[in-house]
C-alpha positions in Angstrom: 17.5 -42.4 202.1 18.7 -44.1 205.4 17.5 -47.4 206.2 16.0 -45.8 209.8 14.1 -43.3 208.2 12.3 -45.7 205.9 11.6 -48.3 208.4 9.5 -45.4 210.0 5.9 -46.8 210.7 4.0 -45.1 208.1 1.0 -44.3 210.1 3.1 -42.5 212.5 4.5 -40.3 210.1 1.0 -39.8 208.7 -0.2 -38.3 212.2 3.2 -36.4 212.3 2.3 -34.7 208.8 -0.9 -32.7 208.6 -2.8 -33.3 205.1 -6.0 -31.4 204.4 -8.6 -33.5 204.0 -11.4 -32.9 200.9 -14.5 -34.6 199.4 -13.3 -37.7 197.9 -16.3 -37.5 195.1 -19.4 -35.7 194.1 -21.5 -38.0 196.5 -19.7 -39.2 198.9 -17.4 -37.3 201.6 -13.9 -40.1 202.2 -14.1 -41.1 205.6 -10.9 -43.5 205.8 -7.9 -42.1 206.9 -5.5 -43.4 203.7 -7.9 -41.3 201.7 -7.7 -38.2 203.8 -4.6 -38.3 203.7 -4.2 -38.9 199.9 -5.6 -35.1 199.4 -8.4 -36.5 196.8 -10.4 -33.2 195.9 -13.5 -33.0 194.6 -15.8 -29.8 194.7 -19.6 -31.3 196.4 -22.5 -29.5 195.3 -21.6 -28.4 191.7 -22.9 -29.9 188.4 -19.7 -31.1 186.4 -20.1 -30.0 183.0 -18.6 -32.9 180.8 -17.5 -33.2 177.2 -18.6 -36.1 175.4 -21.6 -38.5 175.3 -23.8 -39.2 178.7 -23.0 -42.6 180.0 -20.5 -43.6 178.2 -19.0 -45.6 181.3 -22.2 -46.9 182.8 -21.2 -50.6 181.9 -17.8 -50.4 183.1 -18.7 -51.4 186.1 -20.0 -55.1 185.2 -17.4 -55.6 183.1 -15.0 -58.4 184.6 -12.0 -57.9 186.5 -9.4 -59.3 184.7 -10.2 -56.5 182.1 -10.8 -53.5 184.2 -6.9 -54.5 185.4 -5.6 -54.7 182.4 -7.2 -51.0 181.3 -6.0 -49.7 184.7 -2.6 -50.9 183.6 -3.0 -48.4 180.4 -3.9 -45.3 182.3 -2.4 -42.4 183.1 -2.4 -41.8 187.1 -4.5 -38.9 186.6 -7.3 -40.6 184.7 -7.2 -43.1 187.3 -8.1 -40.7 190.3 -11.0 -39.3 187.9 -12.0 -42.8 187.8 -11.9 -42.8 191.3 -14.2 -40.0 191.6 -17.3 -41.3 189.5 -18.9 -43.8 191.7 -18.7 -45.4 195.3 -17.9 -49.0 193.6 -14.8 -47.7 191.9 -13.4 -45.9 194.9 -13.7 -48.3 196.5 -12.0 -50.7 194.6 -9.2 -47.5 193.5 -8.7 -46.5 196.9 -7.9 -50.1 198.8 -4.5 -50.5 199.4 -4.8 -54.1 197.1 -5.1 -51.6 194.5 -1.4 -50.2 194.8 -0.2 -52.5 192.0 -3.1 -50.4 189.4 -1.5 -47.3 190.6 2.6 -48.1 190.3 1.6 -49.7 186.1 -0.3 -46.3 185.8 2.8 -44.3 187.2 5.2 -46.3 185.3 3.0 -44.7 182.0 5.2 -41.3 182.6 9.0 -41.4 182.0 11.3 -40.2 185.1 8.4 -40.2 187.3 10.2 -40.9 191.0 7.8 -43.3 193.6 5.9 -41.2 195.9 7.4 -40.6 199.3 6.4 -42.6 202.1 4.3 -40.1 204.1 2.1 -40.1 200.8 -0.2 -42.3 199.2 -0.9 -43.1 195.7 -3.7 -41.4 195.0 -2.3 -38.5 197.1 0.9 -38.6 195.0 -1.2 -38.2 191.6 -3.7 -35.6 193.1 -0.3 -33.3 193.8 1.1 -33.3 191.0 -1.7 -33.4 188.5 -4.6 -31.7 189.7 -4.3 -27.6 189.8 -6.2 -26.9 192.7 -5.4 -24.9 195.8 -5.4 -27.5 198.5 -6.8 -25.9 201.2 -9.9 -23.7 199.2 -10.7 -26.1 196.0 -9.4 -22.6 193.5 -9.0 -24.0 190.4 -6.0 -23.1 188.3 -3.2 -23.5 190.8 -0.1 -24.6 189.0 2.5 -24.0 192.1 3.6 -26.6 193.6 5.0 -26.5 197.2 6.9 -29.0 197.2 7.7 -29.7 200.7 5.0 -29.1 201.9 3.4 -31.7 199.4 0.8 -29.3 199.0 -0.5 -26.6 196.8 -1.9 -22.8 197.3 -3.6 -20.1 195.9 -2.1 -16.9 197.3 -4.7 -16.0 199.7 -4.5 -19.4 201.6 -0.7 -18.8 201.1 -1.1 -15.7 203.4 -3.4 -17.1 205.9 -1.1 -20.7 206.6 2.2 -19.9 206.0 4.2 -17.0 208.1 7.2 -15.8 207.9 6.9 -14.7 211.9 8.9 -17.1 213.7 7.7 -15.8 216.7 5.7 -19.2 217.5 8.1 -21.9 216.3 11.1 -20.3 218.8 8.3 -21.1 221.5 7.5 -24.4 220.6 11.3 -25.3 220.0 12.7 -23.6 223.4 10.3 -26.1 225.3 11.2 -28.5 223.6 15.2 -27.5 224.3 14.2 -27.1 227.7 15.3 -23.5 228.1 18.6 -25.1 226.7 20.4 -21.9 224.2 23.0 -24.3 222.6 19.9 -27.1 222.2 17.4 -24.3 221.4 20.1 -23.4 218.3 20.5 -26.7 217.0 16.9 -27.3 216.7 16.1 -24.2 214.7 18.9 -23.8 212.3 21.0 -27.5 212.2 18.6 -30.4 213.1 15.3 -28.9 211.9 11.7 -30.3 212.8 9.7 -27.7 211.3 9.5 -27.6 207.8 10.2 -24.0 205.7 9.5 -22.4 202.4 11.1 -19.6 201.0 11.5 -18.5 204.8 7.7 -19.0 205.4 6.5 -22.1 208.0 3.2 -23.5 207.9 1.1 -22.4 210.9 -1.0 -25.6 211.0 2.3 -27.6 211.6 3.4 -25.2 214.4 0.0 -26.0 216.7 0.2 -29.6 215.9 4.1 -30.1 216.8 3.3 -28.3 219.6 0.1 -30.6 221.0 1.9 -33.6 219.9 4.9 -32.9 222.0 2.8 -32.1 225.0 1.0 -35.2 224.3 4.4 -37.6 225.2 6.7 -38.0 228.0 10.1 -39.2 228.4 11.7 -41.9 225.7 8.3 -41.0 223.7 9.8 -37.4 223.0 13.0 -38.7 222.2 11.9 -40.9 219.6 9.2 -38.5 218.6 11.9 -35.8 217.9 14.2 -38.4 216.0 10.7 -38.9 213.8 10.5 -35.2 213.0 13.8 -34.6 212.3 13.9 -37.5 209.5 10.7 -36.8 208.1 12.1 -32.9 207.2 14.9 -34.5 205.9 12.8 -37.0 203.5 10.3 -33.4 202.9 13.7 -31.5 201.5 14.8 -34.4 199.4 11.5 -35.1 198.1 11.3 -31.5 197.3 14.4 -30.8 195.3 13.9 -34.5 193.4 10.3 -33.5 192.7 11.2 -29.9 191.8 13.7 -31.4 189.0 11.7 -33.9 187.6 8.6 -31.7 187.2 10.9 -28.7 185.3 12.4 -31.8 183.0 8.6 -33.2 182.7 6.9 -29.6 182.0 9.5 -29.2 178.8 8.5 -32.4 177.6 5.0 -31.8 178.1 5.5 -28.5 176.4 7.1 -30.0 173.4 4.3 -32.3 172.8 1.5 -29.5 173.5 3.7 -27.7 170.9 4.0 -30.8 168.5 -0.3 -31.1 168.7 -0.8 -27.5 168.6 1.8 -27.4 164.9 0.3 -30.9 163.8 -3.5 -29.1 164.5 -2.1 -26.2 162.2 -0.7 -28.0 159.7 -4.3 -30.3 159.2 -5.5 -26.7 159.2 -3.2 -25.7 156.6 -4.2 -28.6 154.2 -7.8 -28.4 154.6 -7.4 -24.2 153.7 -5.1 -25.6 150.9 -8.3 -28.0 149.5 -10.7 -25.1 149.9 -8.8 -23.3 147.2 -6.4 -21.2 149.7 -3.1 -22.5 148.3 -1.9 -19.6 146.2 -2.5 -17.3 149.4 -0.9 -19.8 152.1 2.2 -20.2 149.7 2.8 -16.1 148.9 3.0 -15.4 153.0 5.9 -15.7 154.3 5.4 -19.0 157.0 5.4 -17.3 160.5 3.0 -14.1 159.4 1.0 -16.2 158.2 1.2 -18.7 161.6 0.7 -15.8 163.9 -2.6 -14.8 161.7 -4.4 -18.3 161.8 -3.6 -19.1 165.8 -5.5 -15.8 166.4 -8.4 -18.1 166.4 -8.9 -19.9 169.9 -10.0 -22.8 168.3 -7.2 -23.8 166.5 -4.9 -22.6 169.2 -5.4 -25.9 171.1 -2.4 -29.0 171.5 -5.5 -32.0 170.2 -5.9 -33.1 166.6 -7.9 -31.3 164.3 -11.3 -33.0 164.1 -14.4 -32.4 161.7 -16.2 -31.8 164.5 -13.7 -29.0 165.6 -12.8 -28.0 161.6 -16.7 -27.0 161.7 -16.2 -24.9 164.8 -13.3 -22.8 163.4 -13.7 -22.8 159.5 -16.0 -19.6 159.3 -12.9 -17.7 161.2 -10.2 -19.1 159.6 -11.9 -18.1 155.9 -12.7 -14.7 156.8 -8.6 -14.7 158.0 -7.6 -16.2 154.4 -10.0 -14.0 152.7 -8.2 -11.0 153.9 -4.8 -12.6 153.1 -6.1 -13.4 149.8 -7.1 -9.5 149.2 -3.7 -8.5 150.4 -2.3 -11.0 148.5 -3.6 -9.9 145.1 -3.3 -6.2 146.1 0.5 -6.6 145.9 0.5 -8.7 142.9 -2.0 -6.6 140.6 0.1 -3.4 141.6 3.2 -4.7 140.8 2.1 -6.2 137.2 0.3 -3.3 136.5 3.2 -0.9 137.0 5.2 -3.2 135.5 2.2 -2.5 132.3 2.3 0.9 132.6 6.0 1.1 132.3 6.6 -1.2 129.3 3.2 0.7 127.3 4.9 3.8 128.7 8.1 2.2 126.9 6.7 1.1 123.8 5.4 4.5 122.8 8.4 6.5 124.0 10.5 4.1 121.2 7.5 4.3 118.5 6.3 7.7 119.0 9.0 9.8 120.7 6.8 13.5 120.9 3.2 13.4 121.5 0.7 15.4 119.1 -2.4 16.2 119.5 -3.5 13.3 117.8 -1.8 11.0 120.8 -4.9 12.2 123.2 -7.2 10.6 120.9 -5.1 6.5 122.3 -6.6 4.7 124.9 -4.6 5.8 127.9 -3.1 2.8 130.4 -6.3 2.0 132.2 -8.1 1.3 129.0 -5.6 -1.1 128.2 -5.5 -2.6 131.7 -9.2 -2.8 131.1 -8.7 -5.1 128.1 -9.7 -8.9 128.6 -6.2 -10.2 127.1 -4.8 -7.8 130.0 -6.5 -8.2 132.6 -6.9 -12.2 132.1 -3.2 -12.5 131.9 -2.2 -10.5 135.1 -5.0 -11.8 137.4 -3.2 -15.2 136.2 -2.3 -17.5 138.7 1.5 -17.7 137.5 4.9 -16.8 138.3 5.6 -13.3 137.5 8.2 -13.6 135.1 6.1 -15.8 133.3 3.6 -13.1 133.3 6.0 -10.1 132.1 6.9 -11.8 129.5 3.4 -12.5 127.9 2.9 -9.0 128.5 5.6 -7.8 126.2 4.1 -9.8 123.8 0.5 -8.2 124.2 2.7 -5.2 124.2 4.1 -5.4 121.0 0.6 -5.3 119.4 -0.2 -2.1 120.3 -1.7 -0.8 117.1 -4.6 -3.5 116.5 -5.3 -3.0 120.3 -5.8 1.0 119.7 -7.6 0.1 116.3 -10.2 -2.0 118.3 -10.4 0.1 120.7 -11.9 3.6 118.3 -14.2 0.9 116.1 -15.7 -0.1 119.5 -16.0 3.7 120.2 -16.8 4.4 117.1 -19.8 2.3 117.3 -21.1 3.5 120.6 -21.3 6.9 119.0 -23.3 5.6 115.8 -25.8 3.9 118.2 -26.3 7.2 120.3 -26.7 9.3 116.9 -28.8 6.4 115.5 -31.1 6.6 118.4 -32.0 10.5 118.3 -31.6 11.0 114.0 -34.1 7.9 113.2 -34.1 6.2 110.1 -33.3 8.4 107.7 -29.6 7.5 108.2 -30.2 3.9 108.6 -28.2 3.2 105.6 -25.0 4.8 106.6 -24.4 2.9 109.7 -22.6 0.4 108.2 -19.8 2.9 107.7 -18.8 4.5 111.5 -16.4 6.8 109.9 -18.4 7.9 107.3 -21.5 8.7 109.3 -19.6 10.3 112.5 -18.3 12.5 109.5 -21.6 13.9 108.9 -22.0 17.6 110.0 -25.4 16.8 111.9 -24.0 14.7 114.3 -22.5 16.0 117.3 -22.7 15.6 121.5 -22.9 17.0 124.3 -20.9 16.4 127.6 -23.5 15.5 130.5 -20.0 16.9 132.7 -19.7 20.2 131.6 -22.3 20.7 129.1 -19.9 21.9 126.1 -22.0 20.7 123.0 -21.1 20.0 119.6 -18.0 17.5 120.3 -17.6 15.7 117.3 -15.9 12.6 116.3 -12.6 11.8 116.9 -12.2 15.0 118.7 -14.6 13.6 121.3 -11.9 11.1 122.5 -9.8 14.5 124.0 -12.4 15.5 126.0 -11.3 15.8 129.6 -14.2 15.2 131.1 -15.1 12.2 129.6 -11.6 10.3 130.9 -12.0 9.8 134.3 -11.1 6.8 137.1 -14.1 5.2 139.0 -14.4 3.6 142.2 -15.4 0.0 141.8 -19.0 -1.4 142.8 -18.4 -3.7 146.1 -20.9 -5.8 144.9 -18.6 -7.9 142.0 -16.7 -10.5 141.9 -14.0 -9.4 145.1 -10.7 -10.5 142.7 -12.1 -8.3 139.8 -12.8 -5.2 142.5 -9.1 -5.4 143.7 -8.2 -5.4 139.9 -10.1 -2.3 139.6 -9.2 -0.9 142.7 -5.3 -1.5 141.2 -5.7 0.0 138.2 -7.3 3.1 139.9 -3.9 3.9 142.2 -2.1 4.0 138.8 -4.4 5.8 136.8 -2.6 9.2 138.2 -3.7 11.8 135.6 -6.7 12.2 132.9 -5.5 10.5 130.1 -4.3 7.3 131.9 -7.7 7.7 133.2 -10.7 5.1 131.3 -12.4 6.7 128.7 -16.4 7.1 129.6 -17.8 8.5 126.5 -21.0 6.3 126.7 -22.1 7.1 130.0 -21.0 10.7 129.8 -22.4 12.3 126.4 -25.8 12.6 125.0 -26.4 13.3 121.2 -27.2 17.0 120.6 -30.4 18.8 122.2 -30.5 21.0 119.0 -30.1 18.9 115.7 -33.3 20.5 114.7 -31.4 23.8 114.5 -28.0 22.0 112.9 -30.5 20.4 110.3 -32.6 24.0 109.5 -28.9 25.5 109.5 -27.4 23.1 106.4 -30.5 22.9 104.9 -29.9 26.8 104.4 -26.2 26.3 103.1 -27.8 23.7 100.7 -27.0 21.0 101.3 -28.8 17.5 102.6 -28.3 16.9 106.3 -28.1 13.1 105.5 -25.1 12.9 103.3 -23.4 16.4 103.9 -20.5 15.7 106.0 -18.4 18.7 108.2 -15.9 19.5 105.8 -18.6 20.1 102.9 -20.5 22.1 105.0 -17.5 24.0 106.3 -16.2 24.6 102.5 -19.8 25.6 100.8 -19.1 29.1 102.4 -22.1 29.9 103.7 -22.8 32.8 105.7 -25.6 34.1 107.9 -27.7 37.5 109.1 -29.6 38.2 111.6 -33.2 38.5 110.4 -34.8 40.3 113.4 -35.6 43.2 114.9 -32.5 44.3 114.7 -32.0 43.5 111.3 -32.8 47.4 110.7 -29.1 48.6 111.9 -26.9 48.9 109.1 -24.0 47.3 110.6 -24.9 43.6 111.4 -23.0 40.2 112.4 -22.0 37.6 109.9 -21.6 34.0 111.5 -20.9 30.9 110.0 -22.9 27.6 110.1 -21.7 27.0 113.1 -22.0 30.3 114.4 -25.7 30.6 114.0 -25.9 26.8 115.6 -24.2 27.9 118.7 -26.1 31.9 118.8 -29.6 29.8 118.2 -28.4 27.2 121.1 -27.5 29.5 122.9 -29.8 32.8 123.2 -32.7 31.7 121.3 -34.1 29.5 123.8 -34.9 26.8 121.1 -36.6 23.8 122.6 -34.5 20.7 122.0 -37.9 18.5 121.6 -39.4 20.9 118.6 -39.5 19.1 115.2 -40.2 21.9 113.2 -38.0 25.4 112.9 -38.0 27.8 111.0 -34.4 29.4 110.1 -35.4 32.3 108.2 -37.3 33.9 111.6 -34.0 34.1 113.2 -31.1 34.3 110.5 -31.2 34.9 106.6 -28.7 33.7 104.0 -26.3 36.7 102.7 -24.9 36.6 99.6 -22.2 35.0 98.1 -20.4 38.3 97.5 -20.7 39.1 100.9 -20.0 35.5 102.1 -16.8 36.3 100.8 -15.8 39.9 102.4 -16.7 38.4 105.8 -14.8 35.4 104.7 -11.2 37.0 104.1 -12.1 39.6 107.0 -12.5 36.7 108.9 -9.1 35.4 108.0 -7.7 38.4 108.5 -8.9 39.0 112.2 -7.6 35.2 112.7 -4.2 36.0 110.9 -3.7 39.6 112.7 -4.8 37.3 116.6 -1.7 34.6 115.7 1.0 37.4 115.3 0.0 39.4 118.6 2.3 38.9 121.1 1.3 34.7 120.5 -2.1 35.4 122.0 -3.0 31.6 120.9 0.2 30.7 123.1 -0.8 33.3 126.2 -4.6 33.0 126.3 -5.1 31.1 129.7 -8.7 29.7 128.5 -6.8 27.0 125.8 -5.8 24.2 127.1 -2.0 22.5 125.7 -0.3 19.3 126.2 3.2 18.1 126.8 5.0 16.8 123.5 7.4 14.6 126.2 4.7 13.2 128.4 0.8 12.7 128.6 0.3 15.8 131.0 -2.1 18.8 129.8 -3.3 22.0 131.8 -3.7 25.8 130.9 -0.8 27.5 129.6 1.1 29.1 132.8 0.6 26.1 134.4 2.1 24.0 131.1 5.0 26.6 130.8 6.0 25.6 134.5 5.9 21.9 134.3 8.3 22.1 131.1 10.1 24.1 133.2 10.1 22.0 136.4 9.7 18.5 135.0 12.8 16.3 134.1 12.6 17.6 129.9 15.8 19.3 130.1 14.2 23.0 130.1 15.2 24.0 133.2 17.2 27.3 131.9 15.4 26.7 127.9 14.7 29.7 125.9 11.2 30.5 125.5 10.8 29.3 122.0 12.5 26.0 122.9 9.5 25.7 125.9 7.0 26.6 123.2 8.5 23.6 121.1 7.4 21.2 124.0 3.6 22.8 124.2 0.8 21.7 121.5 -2.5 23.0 120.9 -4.8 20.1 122.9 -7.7 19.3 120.4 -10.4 20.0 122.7 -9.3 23.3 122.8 -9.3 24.1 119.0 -11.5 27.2 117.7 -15.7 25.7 116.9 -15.9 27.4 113.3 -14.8 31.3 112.1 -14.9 34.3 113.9 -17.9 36.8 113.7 -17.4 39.5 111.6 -19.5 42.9 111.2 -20.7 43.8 107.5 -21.8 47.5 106.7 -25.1 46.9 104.7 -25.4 50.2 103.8 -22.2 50.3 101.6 -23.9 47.0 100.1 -22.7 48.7 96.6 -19.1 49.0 97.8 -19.1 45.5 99.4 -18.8 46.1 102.8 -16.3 47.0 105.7 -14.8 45.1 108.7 -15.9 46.8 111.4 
């Protein structure tokens, strides 16, 4: 800067410059001509809403001197204005030009910061470049500074004081040139007096050059014009040194904002991480997990984390967690639980290479997921090697897990028998298997009503293994578990067995016990197989007893006709056998016997009528898959067993009877009665 231009008189330049002039507090309106020109804004007439505790600074006022100087020294330029702005005693004091020496220590507190220009004062200098306010209409929010103009706007004051229609200036400078072209030129483009932005001038500058000029005559002009001419030049330089520092300054102010705002987040992080949080902050990957938590306005701020403002965001940033945590444990029960379902599928592929009909009867993979010693050790807390590896172990004992699991089946069906039979069989509880054995006990499915499913045969009933959708009401770690386990439970016998929900002890054991009774035999100790080999056999007794050719059922023939068509009440205590069915003889036992076995025998060799008859049901020897026979036939087919282009009989080889499906005692047979002497003929 030239020594002429800085020896101008400052109070010219300030009536050479026009500076809006504002309310210099809440109270009071300024009314000296330092602080209109300073540009001090404060909005009169509105309530200032302000953080803290009431009255915080009331006694700052008595304190002494000597230590309001020193903590004027400390303060930033813009807390200084505020100061300022509270009451007529410290505006007073702020705004005197004795004060300078407050305002150059507070300046000095920001690094690079140039001194203000000469045509603006101190408090003017820190009102432009730290207040956001439009200049001209007190808008809030104004972060544009134009620099040469040492002033800010909001885009509609924008459009009302600054034109890009030169229309006016090119009047004002060609009476100044005189009418002189070559003078006229210089004045607009070389040796400016008006000041410009971005092409635009500012209309208030254009009226006042043009009184002021008007206003002087002769050496007055001369030196008038010299002023204007240096005072654009100090404007432009001002402008581009301002415009540098304040890009430099915003990217270390944005570096610190950014430095609080990670310092917030990381006190965030470690108070999440002393709630209990830590295993789901650690499985996230660090800027996923970032992006989540500053979703919350709260801790999206460049301050340190507070109680106070903990408090405020805590409830948000759990219920954030909390869904981490869910997703968190989704991905790690689904991948240990496959990882289960692989090594069981594994273990049993090595140990027990082609299924039976006997395999339906194992707990399938969500029984075993089910297990405590399972399901503790996946929902573990630990790396997952560390995990697979105790799960081989688990693996390994396989047997005493299945063992366990029929002895706790076993006794669920004893205490549903127990309940319904009374005590009559008290003593035979102690032994499951013995007293499951026993020919009166049977169940019914509540699913599809089939009754008299006995024990272990029971455990193959399709209905009873079935997936459930967990109750939202436990713990929510335990419902993900379950919800796990159900996405890999993908066919019935992976499926958890239900037997104890879904069967009820038999409606008719009235009939069953009026129906051994008859064979001879005590319904408290005769088991199935005695009952099945005493080779009894029974006639209707009614009305229609007078036709010669009648029916001959087994036991458990007349048990399911008597269920079935009889309409026998399940509550009645007492029933009569012999007003529905009478004992034949043991002669004729016999003749409906081997007819019977012929029928059977004479069913197998036709055309493998077991095999075709779409009402069984087979499994897969290669896989734990079951369904009706076409539909088995195709999946050996179609599945990865190699019998893509297999004979038949090696695609029967892969098919087995399921259990469930197995014939309820013999077929019925038709006796003659009138060629009793000659023993009868199948009919």
């Amino acid at each position: 800067m030239s020594a002429d231009v800085a020896s101008i008189d400052l109070q010219v330049v300030k009536s050479l410059t026009p500076q809006p002039t504002f309310d210099m507090s809440i109270r009071a309106r300024a009314d000296s001509s330092d602080a209109t020109a300073s540009g001090l804004i404060s909005l009169p007439g509105i309530r200032r809403h302000l953080r803290g505790r009431r009255g915080g600074l009331k006694d700052m006022p008595a304190m002494p001197l000597d230590i309001l100087f020193e903590i004027f020294g400390f303060m930033h330029p813009r807390d200084l204005l505020n100061l300022a702005r509270t009451t007529r005693n410290f505006r007073t004091l702020l705004m005197s030009k004795r004060s300078t020496s407050f305002w150059k220590e507070a300046r000095k507190q920001i690094e690079g910061l140039p001194k203000p220009p000469y045509y603006l004062s101190e408090p003017a200098y820190a009102n432009l470049l730290f207040f956001p306010h439009c200049h001209n209409c007190l808008k809030s929010n104004i972060h544009t500074v134009i620099w040469v103009f040492s002033a800010r706007y909001c885009r509609s004051c924008q459009k009302d004081l600054l034109t890009t229609n030169h229309k006016d200036m090119d009047d004002v400078l060609w009476k100044i040139a005189d009418g002189n072209p070559s003078e006229w030129n210089d004045l607009r483009y070389r040796s400016q007096i008006f000041r410009r932005y971005n092409g635009k001038i500012f209309k208030p500058e254009v009226e006042m050059i043009h009184t002021q000029w008007a206003a002087r005559d002769g050496d007055e002009k001369d030196a008038y014009l010299n002023e204007r001419k240096a005072f654009v030049v100090v404007c432009r330089e001002y402008a581009q040194l301002l415009s540098e520092w304040k890009e430099e300054y915003q990217t270390i102010k944005s570096a610190e904002l950014d430095s609080l705002r990670l310092e917030r987040l990381s006190s965030v992080k470690v108070r999440l991480r002393e709630e209990g949080w830590g295993h789901a902050l650690d499985d996230i990957n660090t800027y996923t997990l970032d992006r989540r938590l500053l979703t919350v306005k709260a801790l999206n701020r460049a301050s340190k984390l507070t109680d106070q403002a903990w408090k405020i965001m805590r409830t948000s940033l759990i219920g954030i967690m909390t869904t981490i945590n869910e997703e968190r444990l989704d991905r790690k029960y689904n991948a240990r639980l496959k990882y289960l379902k692989e090594a069981i599928q594994t273990y049993r592929a090595s140990h027990f290479p082609r299924r039976t009909a006997e395999s339906d009867r194992e707990p399938g993979f969500a029984e075993f997921a089910h297990l405590p010693d399972f399901r503790d050790l996946i929902m573990q807390e630990e790396p997952d090697d560390i995990v697979q590896a105790s799960l081989l172990s688990l693996i390994d004992d396989i047997p005493n897990y299945t063992a366990a699991w029929v002895y706790r089946n076993e006794e669920v069906f004893v205490q549903k028998a127990l309940t319904q039979l009374g005590g009559d069989f008290e003593d035979l509880s102690t032994d499951p298997p013995a007293f499951l054995e026993l020919a009166i006990v049977s169940f019914t499915c509540t699913q599809c009503r089939r009754p008299r499913l006995r024990w272990p045969g029971i455990l193959t009933h399709p209905c009873l293994r079935r997936s459930y959708v967990p109750n939202d009401t436990v713990d929510s770690a335990i419902n993900k578990y379950e919800l796990a386990i159900l996405c890999h439970t993908n066919n019935v016998y992976d499926a958890p067995f239900q037997g104890e929900e879904l069967t009820v002890f038999d409606h008719h054991v009235n009939v069953t016990r009026a129906v051994i009774l008859a064979c001879g035999l005590d319904p408290t100790t005769a088991t199935y197989d005695e009952v099945e080999g005493c080779g009894a056999r029974f006639a209707p007794s009614n009305t229609l007893a007078a036709a010669s050719r009648k029916p001959i059922y087994d036991w458990q023939g007349v048990v399911r006709y008597l269920s079935n068509n009889q309409g026998i009440s399940a509550g009645r205590e007492e029933f009569e056998l012999s007003d529905h069915f009478e004992r034949v003889s043991d002669a004729e036992a016999a003749t409906a016997i081997k007819h019977g076995s012929c029928a059977e025998s004479n069913t197998a060799k036709t055309q493998h009528a077991v095999s075709c008859n779409d009402r069984r049901v087979f499994g897969c020897t290669a896989c734990p898959t079951w369904g009706y026979h076409p539909a088995m036939w195709s999946h050996v087919q179609d599945n990865k067993h190699g019998c893509r282009r297999a004979p038949a009989a090696v695609i029967r080889s892969f098919l087995y009877l399921h259990e469930d499906s197995k014939p309820q005692g013999a077929p019925v047979v038709f006796l003659d009665f009138a060629s009793r002497g000659a023993g009868g003929f199948l009919s």
